[in-house]
N, C-alpha and C positions, 0 to 999 in steps of 0.2 A: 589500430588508431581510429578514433573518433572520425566521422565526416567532419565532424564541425571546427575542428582543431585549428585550421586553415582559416577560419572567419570568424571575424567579429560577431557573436549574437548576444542576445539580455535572453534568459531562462525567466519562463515565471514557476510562480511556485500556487501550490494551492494545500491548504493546510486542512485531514478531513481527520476526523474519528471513526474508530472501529469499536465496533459494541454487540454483545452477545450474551441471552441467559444461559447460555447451554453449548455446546458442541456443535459443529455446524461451520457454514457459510455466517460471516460476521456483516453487521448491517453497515455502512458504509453512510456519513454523513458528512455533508460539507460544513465547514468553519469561516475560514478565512482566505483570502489571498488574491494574487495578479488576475488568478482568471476562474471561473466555476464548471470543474469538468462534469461531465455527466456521469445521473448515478442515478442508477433503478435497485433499492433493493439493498441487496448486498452482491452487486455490478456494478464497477466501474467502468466506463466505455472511456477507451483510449482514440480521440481523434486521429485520422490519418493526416501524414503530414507534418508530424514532431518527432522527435528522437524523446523517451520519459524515461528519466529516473526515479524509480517511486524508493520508499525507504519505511519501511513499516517496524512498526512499536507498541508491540500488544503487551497488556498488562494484567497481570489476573491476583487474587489472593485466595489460590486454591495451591497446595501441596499436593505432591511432590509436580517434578517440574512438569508441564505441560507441556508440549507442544503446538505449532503451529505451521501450515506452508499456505502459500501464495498461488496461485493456478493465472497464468496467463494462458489463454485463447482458452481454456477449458485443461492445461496440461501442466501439470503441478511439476513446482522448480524444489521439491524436497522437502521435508521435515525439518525445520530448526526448534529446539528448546525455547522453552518461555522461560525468563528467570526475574522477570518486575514484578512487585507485588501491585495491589491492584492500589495503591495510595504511592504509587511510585511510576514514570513513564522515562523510555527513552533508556532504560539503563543494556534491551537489547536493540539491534538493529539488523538488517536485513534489507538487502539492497539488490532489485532484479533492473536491468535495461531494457530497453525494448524499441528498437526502430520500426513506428508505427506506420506503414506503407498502406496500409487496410486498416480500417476501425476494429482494434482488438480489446477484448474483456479481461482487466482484472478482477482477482478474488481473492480472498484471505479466508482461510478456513484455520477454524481450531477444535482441541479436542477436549476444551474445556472454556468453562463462561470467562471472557474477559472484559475488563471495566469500560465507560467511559471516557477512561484516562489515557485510553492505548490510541494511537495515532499511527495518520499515512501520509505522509510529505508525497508531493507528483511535483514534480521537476519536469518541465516541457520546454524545450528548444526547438524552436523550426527548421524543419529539413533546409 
């Protein structure tokens, strides 16, 4: 069970894009949203101090499926299948937690180019 389940809090949300020509660490670019978390690169740095749920949505228009995993602190949470084409977003998802006690690094790597069009929702609640 959640810390936070117990209390009242408001989540912000912060809306980025993921984008890549090639195989690799995907560059990480902010959009929209409550708050602008920090991002070097293709690093996203997780403030200490919030419980995040991030929620990623990469999208490619390369066959056959591709793959993609997530690396928090530098330690990959698995291979998931890519199946969005790259003129489509959000049709997979992929949903890691993370109770950030210490500033820790997200990263999204793939193993083929995907669009623009792929996205990373960060969901932050206050400890």
């Amino acid at each position: 069970m959640s810390y936070n389940v117990g209390r009242q809090v408001v989540p912000a949300l912060a809306i980025c894009s993921l984008s890549s020509a090639a195989a690799g660490f995907t560059t990480i670019t902010y959009i929209n949203g409550n708050f602008t978390p920090s991002i070097s690169g293709t690093t996203l740095t997780l403030d200490a101090g919030y419980e995040y749920f991030l929620v990623t949505s990469p999208a490619t228009s390369s066959a056959p499926s591709p793959t993609y995993e997530t690396f928090i602190g530098g330690v990959s949470q698995g291979a998931y299948p890519m199946r969005a084409t790259g003129f489509s977003s959000g049709l997979d998802e992929k949903f890691d937690s993370v109770l950030a006690d210490a500033p820790t690094q997200f990263q999204v790597s793939v193993d083929n180019a995907v669009s623009s069009n792929s996205r990373l929702q960060v969901w932050r609640i206050p400890l």
